[in-house]
VMD Tcl script that draws the C-alpha trace (Angstrom):
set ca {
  {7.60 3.43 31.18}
  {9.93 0.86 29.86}
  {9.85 -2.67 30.84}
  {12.00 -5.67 29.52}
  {9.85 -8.12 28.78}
  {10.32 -11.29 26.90}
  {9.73 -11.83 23.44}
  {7.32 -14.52 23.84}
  {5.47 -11.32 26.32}
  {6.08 -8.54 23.78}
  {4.36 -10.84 21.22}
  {1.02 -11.42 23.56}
  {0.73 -8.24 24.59}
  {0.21 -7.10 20.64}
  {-2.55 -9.27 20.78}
  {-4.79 -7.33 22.02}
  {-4.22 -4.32 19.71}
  {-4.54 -6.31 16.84}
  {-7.87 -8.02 17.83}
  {-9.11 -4.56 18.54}
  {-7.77 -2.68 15.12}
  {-8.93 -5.86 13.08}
  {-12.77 -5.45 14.89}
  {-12.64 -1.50 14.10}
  {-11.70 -1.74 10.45}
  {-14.55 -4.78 10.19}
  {-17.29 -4.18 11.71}
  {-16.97 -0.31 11.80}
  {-15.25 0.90 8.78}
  {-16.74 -2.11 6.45}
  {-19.67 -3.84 8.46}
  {-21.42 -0.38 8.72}
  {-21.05 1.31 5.20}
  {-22.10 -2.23 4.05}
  {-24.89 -2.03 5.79}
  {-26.65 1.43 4.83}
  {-25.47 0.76 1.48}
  {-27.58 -2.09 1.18}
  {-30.32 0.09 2.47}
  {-31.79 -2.83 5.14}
  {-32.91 0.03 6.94}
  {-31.56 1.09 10.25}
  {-32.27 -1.31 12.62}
  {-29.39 -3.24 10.55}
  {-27.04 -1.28 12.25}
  {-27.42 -3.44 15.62}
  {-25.47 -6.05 12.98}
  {-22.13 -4.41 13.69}
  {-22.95 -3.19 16.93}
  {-23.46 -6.57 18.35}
  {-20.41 -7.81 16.86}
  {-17.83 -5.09 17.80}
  {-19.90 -5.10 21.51}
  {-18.91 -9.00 21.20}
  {-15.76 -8.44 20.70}
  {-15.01 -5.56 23.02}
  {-16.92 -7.66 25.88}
  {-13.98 -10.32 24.70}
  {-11.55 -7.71 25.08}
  {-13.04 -6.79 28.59}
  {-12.91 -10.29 29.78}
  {-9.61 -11.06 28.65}
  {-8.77 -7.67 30.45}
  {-9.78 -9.31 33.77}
  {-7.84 -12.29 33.18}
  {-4.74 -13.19 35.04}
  {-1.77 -13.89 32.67}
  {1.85 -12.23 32.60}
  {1.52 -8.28 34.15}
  {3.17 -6.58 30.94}
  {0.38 -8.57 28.78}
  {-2.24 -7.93 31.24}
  {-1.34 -4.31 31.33}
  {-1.73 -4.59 27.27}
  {-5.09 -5.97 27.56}
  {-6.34 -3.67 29.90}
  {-4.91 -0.51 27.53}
  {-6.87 -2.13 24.71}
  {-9.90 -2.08 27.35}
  {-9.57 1.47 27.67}
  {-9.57 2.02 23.80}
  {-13.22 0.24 23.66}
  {-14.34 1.87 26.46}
  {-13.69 5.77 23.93}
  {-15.12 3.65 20.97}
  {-18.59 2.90 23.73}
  {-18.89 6.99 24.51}
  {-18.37 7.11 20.46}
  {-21.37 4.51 19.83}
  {-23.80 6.23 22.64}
  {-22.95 10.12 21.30}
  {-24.31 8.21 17.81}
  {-27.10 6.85 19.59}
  {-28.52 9.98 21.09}
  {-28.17 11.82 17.83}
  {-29.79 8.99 15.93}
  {-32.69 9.24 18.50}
  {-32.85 13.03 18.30}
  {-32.80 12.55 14.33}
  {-35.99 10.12 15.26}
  {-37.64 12.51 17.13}
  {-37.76 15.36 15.01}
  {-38.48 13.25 12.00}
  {-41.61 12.31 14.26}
  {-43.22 16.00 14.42}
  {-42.30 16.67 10.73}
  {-46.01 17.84 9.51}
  {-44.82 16.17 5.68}
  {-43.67 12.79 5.06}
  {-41.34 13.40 2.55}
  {-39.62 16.07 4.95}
  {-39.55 13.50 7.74}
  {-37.77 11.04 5.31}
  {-35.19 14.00 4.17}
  {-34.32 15.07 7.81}
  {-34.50 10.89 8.91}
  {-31.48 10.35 6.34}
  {-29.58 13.42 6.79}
  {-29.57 13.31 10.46}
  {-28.94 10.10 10.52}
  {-26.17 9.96 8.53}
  {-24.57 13.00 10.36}
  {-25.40 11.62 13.53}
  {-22.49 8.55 12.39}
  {-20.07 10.96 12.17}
  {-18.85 11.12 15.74}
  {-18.52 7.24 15.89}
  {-16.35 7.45 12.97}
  {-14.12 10.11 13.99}
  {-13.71 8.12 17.11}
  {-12.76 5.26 15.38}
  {-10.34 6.68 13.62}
  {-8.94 8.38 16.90}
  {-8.68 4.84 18.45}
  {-7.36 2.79 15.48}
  {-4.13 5.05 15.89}
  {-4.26 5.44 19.52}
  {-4.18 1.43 18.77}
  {-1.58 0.87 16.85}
  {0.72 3.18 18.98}
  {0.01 0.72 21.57}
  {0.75 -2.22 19.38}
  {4.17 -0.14 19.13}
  {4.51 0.63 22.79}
  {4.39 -3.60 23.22}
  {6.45 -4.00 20.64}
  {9.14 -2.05 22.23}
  {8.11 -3.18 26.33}
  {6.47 -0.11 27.01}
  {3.46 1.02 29.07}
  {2.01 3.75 29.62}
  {3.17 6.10 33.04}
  {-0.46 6.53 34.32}
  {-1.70 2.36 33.72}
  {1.55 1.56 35.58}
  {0.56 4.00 38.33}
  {-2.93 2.25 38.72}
  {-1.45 -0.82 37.96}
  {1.88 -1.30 39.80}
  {4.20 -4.32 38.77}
  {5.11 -6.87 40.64}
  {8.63 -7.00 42.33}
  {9.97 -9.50 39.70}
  {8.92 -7.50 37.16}
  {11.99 -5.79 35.22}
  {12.42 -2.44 34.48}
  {14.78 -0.41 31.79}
}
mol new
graphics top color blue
foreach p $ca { graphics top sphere $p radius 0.5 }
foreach p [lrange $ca 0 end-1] q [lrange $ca 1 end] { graphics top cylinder $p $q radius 0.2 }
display resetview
């Protein structure tokens, strides 16, 4: 739906697209390689998962906040984007502890250590093609504010207020 917002609104309400792209292509796409390339083991993936859970609990707050409806509405899209990237992170997390488990009743170490890495790094996978999913479903949105527009279903959940212009 089309909305004619100000500039000064249009501007704010790319905010929160650009917070979220700039956290995905950080802490997922180069916090995360980083890390297993460094080999610190796997716990060292909590690193980036604590700070893009940071920064989408940011994003959830903000979300909550009152400000102007069409930023609001913005903030609440880019909500919905970390809430894909969260089923993303826990489809990773149950293969990651299914990879642990069967590593666990391997009879030979080495074995357990072969299906550990390859698991593991197959059980990623999903979190990654999520966050490439999202990072364009984000900066579609960044276009939709660009141009004052919102999504048909958000404004359905989320009606405007009565001063709130419309194209």
């Amino acid at each position: 739906m089309n909305f004619n917002p100000s500039p000064e609104a249009r501007r704010l309400a790319r905010s929160p697209h650009n917070i979220f792209i700039i956290g995905l292509f950080a802490f997922d796409l180069f916090m995360t390689p980083a890390v297993l390339g460094l080999k610190l083991g796997m716990i060292s993936l909590l690193i980036p998962l604590f700070f893009s859970g940071s920064l989408m609990a940011y994003i959830n707050w903000r979300s909550k906040q009152d400000t102007v409806w069409f930023v609001q509405m913005h903030w609440r899209l880019a909500w919905t984007r970390c809430r894909i990237l969260i089923i993303g992170y826990a489809i990773s997390a149950a293969l990651i502890l299914f990879a642990w488990l069967l590593s666990q009743i391997a009879s030979d170490p080495h074995m357990a250590s072969i299906v550990w890495t390859a698991l593991t790094r197959i059980a990623l996978m999903p979190t990654l093609i999520i966050v490439l999913v999202t990072s364009v479903m984000a900066f579609s949105a960044d276009s939709m504010a660009d141009k004052g527009e919102l999504p048909d279903k958000l404004v359905a959940k989320f009606p405007p207020p009565e001063n709130t212009t419309q194209d």
